[in-house]
N, C-alpha and C positions, 0 to 999 in steps of 0.2 A: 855321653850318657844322656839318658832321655828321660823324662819326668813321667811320671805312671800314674793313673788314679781310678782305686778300687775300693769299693764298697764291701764289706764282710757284715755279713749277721752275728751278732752279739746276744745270747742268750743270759737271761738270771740276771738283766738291770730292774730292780724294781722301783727304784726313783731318779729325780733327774739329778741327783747328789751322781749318783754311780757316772752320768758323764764325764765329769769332770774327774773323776778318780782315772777312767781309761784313758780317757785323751792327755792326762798328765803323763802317763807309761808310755804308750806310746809316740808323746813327745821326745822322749830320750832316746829315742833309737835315729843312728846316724844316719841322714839321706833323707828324712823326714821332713817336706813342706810347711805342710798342715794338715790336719786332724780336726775332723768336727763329728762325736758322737749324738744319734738323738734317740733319746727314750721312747719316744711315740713308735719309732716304728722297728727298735730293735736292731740298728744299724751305725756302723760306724765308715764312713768315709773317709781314705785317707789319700795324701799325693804325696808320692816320695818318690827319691832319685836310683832308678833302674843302677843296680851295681855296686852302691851301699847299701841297699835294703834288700827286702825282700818279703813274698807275703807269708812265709814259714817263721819271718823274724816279726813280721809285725801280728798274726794270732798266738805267738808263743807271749809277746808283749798284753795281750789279752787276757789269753790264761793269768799272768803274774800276778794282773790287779786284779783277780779273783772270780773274773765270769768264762765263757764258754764260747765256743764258735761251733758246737755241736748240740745240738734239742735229746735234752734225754728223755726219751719216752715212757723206758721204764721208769725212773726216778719221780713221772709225772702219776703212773699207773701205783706208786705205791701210796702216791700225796692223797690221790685219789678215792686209795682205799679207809687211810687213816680218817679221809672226812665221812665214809660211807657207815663206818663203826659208831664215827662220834652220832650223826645226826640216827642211826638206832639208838644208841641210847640216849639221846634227847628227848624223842621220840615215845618212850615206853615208861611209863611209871615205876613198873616192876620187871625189870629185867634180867634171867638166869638168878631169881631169887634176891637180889641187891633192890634196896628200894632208894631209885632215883631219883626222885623228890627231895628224899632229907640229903643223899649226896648233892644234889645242883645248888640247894641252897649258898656252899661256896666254892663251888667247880670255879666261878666264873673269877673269883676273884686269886685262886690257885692257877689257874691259867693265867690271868694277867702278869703275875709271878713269873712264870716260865718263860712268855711269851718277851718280858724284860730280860732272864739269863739268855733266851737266845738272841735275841738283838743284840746284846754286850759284846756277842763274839766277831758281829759287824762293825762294831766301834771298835774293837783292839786290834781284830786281823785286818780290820778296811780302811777306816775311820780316824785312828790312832793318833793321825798328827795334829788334830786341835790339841791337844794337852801339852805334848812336845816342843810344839812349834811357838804357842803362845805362853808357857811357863819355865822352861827350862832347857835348858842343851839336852839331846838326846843323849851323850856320854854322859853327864853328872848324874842322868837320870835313869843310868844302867846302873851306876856301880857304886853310886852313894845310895845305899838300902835307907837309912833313916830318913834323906832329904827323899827320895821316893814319896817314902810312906805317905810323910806330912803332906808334899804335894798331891798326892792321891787323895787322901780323907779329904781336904781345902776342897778338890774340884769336885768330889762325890757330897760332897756335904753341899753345896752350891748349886749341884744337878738337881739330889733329892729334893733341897727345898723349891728350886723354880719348880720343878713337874708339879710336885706339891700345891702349892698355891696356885698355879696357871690352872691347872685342874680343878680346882675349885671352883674358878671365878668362872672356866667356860660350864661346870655343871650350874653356875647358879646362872649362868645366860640362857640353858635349858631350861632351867625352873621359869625363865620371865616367860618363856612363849608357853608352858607348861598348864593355862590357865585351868587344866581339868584333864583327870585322869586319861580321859582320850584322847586329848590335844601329846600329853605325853607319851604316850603308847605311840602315836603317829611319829611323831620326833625320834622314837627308836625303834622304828619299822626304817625309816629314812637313812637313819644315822646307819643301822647297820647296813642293809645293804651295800652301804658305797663300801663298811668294814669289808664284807666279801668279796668285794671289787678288788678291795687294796690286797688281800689276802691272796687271790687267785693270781695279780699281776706279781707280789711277792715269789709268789711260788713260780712264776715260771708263763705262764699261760697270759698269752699278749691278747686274746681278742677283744680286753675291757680296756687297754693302756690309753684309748682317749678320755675315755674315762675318768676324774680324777677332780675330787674334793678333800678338801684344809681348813683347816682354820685360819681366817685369815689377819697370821700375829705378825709383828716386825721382825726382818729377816735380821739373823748375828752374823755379821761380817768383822769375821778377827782379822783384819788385814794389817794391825797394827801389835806387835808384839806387848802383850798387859802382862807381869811378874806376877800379878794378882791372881791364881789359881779357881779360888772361892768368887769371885767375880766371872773368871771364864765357865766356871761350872752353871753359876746365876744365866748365863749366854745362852749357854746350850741349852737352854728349853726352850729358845727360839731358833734351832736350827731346823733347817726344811729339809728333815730324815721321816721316810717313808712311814717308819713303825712311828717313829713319835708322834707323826701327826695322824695315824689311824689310833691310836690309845686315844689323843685328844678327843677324837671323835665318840669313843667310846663314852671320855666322860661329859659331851656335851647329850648325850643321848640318858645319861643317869636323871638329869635334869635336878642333880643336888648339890648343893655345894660338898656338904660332907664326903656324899658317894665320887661326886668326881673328883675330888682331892684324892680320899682314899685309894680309889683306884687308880691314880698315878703314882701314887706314893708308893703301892705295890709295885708297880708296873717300874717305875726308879727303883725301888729296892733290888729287884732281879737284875739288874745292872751293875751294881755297886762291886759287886764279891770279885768276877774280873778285870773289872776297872781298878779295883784296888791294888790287885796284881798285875797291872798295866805294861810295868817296865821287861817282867820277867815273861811277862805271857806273850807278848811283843812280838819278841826274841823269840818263840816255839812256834808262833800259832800259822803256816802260810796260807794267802790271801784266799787262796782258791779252797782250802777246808774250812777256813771260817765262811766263807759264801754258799758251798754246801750243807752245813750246820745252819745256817740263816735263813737258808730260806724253809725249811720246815717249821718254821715262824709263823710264817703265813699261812698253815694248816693252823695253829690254834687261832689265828682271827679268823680264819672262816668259820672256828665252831663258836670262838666269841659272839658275831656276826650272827651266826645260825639262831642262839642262844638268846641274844635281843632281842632279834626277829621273833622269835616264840612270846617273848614275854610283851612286846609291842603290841602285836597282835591281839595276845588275852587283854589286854588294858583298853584297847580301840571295840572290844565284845566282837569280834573275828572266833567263829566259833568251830574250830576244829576238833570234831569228834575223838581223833586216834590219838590226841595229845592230851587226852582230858584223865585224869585220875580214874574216872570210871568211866570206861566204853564198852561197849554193846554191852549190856547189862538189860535183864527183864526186871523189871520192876512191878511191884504191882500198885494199881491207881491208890492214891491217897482217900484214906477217909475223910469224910466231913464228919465235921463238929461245928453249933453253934453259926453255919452257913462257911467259916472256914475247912481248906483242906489243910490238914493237918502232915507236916514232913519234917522228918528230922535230918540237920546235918551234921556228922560227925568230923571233927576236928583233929588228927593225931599228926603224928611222923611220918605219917602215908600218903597223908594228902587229905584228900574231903571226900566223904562218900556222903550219898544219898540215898532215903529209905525207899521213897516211892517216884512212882510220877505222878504226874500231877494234869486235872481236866484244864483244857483251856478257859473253859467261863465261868469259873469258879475259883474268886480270893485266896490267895495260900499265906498258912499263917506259918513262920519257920519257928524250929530250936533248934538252937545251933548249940553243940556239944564241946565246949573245949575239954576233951581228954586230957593232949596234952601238945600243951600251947610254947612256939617261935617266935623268934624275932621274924619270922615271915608268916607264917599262917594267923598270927594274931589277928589281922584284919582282912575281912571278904570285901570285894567291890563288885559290885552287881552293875555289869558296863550297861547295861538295856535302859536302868532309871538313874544312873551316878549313882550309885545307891552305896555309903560304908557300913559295916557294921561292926564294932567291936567286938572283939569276945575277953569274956575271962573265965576263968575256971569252974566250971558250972555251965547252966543254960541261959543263955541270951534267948529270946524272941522277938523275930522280925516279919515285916509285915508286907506283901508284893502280893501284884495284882499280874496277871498273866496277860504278854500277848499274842496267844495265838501260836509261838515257835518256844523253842528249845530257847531257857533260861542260861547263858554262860553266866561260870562267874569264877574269883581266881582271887588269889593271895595280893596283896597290895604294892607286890613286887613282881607282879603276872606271874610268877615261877610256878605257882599249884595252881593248876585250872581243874575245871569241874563244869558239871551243869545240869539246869534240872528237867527232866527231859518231855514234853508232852504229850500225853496221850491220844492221839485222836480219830 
């Protein structure tokens, strides 16, 4: 017999975790040398012995632990389209009569939601042996339902709370560089894109895989068996998994503490419900549908991603017309009064509209109309002067000197943009 050594393409790794998941399967197959898979380029090398092996046994070993030796195009063509939907309606204030504004205000945090139950399905059908391995025989932990359970809540209650709190501490390390609205907006212009990066390598599409930022926390190395459940759950928010460390990202880009707690806390919650049914979902789930279920993951962090991106941008005063509440709109010039031009803005569930435009060398004095007032449209920031302005119920008046271009300005969470348009 003679020793062989062949290279296979591996498609649908999306972190460097997934090496080590192939190269342990294909460990087990008799004839087998070594095995070295690498992320970056989408390949797995192996040298085994001509006449135990073979390369039909070693891509079937492939398939098992959940990825592909074949590029699905179509599969990529329909990821493609899902994104092409979401960024229209990101995109449109008012679209097919739904007004997108007051729906975004918690899209983003309903997807983070989501984006945790599909990850979950990589943790049970991929993932599944930290819990096993480090809390309990996998037989007691088939067929003793009560000790299950308890085990389960221990590690889930242990998850939630690390994601939880790590979330918070990397939003409020955004808050420290955060020193002013546009400093923040830049921080999640930044943050996401790399989101999108992880999102399109999730999904499938290698040409960003050198590509690749984390947070950079203490890795959990269980290499020692802990009966402690709630302790290994505490663990797991320092494991180096793809989605975890793109949600981190997410909350280093909130730059709050609260927001990026919360949004872990979400983002662990969507996880919780099959983990808790760990034992039995195990047992049903094979590797290769939960890797297909997983990676349509990485279509909602692209529109997470996308979605930053939008509100980064409004915050840094990045002024995009077709994003704005009111586009191509005729307006007519603002009167003067008292050497002020006079312009009102209205405040609802729609967004912000504007009465007029406005001359460039001439003071505008505003009223801003709280109809009816959000936990997000409560506050305008005017990126050109840092400029806040409260509102409450009633009219505020605020006071801006023009220069020269189109005024952006946008809800204090970028999500409603607007702006005041020039006449000249």
């Amino acid at each position: 017999m003679s020793k062989i050594t062949k290279s296979f393409d591996v498609f649908s790794m999306h972190c460097r975790s997934c090496e080590t998941l192939i190269e342990d399967e294909i460990k087990e197959l008799e004839g087998v040398h070594s095995v070295k898979a690498t992320y970056n380029n989408s390949k797995v090398a192996v040298v085994y012995e001509n006449g135990l092996c073979s390369e039909e046994k070693i891509k079937n070993a492939i398939k098992k632990s959940g990825y592909s030796t074949n590029d699905n195009s179509l599969s990529k063509l329909f990821g493609l389209g899902l994104i092409f939907i979401a960024m229209l309606f990101l995109s449109n204030n008012d679209l097919f009569g739904y007004n997108t504004n007051q729906m975004l205000e918690n899209s983003s945090f309903i997807m983070l939601f989501i984006v945790g139950v599909l990850s979950s399905l990589h943790c049970v059908g991929m993932c599944g042996g930290i819990m096993l391995t480090q809390t309990l025989d996998k037989d007691i932990l088939l067929t003793d339902k009560k000790t299950s359970f308890n085990i389960s809540l221990k590690y889930n209650l242990g998850r939630v709370i690390s994601y939880t709190i790590l979330g918070g501490i990397i939003g409020e390390v955004g808050s420290v560089f955060s020193l002013s609205m546009k400093v923040q907006g830049l921080i999640q212009v930044i943050a996401s894109l790399f989101m999108i990066v992880a999102g399109l390598n999730m999904f499938g599409f290698t040409l960003f895989k050198q590509i690749k930022l984390s947070i950079p926390l203490p890795k959990n190395k269980c290499g020692n068996k802990n009966k402690n459940p709630f302790l290994i759950g505490i663990l797991n928010g320092f494991m180096p998994c793809g989605a975890l460390q793109t949600m981190q990202l997410y909350a280093l880009g909130t730059g709050s503490f609260v927001l990026g707690s919360f949004s872990m806390f979400l983002f662990s919650l969507g996880t919780v419900p099959l983990m808790l049914g760990f034992g039995y979902i195990s047992s049903r789930l094979t590797k290769s549908f939960s890797a297909k279920i997983f990676k349509y993951s990485g279509v909602f962090i692209i529109v997470l991603g996308l979605s930053m991106t939008q509100r980064g941008l409004a915050l840094t005063g990045v002024n995009i017309p077709f994003l704005n509440s009111q586009y191509k709109t005729s307006l007519e010039l603002a009167p003067i009064v008292d050497g002020y031009q006079d312009i009102t803005i209205t405040a609802n569930r729609y967004g912000y509209s504007v009465s007029n435009s406005i001359d460039p060398n001439v003071p505008v004095r505003l009223t801003i109309k709280g109809e009816e007032l959000t936990s997000c449209n409560s506050t305008l920031y005017f990126p050109t002067f840092d400029q806040y302005v409260d509102l409450t119920q009633g009219d505020v008046v605020a006071e801006i000197s023009p220069n020269g271009e189109d005024i952006p300005f946008t809800c204090w969470m970028g999500m409603i943009r607007s702006n005041i348009e020039v006449d000249n």
